[in-house]
C-alpha positions as CSV (number, residue, x, y, z in Angstrom):
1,X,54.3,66.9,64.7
2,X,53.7,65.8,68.2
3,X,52.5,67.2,71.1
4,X,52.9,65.7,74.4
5,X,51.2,67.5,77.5
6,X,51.7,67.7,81.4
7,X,49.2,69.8,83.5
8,X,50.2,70.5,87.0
9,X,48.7,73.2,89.4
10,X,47.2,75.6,86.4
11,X,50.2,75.4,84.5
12,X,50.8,73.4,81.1
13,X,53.5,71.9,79.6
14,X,53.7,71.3,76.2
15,X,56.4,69.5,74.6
16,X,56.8,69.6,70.9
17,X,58.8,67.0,68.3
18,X,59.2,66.6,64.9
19,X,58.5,69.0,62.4
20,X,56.4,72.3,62.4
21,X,55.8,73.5,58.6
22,X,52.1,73.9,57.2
23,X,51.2,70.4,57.6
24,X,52.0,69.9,61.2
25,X,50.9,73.3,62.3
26,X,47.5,72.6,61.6
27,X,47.1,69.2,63.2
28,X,49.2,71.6,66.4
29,X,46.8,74.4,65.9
30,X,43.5,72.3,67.1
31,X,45.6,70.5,69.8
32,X,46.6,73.7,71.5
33,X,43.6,74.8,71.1
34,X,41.6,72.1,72.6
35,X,44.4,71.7,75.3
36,X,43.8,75.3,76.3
37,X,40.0,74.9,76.5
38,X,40.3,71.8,78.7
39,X,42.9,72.7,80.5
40,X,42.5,77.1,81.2
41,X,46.0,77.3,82.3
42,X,47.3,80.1,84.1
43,X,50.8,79.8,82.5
44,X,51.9,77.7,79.4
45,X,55.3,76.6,78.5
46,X,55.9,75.6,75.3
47,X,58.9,73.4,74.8
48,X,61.0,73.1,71.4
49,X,63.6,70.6,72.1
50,X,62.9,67.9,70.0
51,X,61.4,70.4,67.0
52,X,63.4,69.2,63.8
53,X,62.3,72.2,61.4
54,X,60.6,75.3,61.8
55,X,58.5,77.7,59.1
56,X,56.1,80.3,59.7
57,X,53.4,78.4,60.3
58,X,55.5,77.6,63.7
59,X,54.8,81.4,64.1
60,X,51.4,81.4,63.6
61,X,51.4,78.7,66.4
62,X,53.1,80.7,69.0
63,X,50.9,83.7,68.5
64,X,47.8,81.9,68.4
65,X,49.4,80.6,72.2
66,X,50.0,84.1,73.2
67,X,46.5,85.3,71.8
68,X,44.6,82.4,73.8
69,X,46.7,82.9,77.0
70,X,45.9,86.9,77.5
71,X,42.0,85.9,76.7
72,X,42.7,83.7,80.1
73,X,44.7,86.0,82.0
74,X,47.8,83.7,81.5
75,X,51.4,84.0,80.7
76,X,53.5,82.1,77.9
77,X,57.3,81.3,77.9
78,X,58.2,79.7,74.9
79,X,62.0,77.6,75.5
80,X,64.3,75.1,73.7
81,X,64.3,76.1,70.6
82,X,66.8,74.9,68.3
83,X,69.0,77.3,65.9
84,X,67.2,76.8,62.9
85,X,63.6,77.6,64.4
86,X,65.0,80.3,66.5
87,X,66.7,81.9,63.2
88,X,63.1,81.7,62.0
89,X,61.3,83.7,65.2
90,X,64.4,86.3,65.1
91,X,64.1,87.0,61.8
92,X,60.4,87.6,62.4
93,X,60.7,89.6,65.6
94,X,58.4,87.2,67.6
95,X,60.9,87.6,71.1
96,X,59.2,91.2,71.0
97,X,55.6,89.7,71.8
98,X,56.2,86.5,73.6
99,X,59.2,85.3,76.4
100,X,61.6,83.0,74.7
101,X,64.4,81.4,77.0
């Protein structure tokens, strides 16, 4: 799992690739974190195009996102996300909680 960043004007971009199961979750989980904390965005898009494979730990990601950005008065809009992780954030009810596009 990689995570590539662009920070423009309070707002972050972060572009995921490869593949988001339990292993790469956690190596994601302290990058968003720490990406957050440096950079207290004001919105955060989180971009799924090149995501290869999705479990619930891709879940766990997203809400962790959604937790940090209401602690800073932020919005989320998650986008791109292939069929196979979208069948996985449907099937979970996640587009009730956080903006997927």
């Amino acid at each position: 799992m990689e995570i590539r960043s662009t920070e423009a004007d309070r707002n972050l971009l972060l572009e995921l690739s490869g593949e988001l199961d339990h292993h790469g979750a956690k190596k994601a989980l302290l990058e968003l974190e720490q990406t957050l904390d440096a950079a207290l965005p004001r919105r955060l898009v989180i971009d799924f195009k090149e995501v290869t494979f999705m479990d619930s730990s891709g879940i766990a990601l997203l809400l962790r996102a959604q937790q940090k950005m209401t602690l800073l008065d932020g919005g989320l809009l998650v986008r791109n996300i292939p069929p196979q992780a979208r069948r996985v954030l449907d099937a979970a009810g996640v587009s009730r909680l956080i903006t997927i596009k």
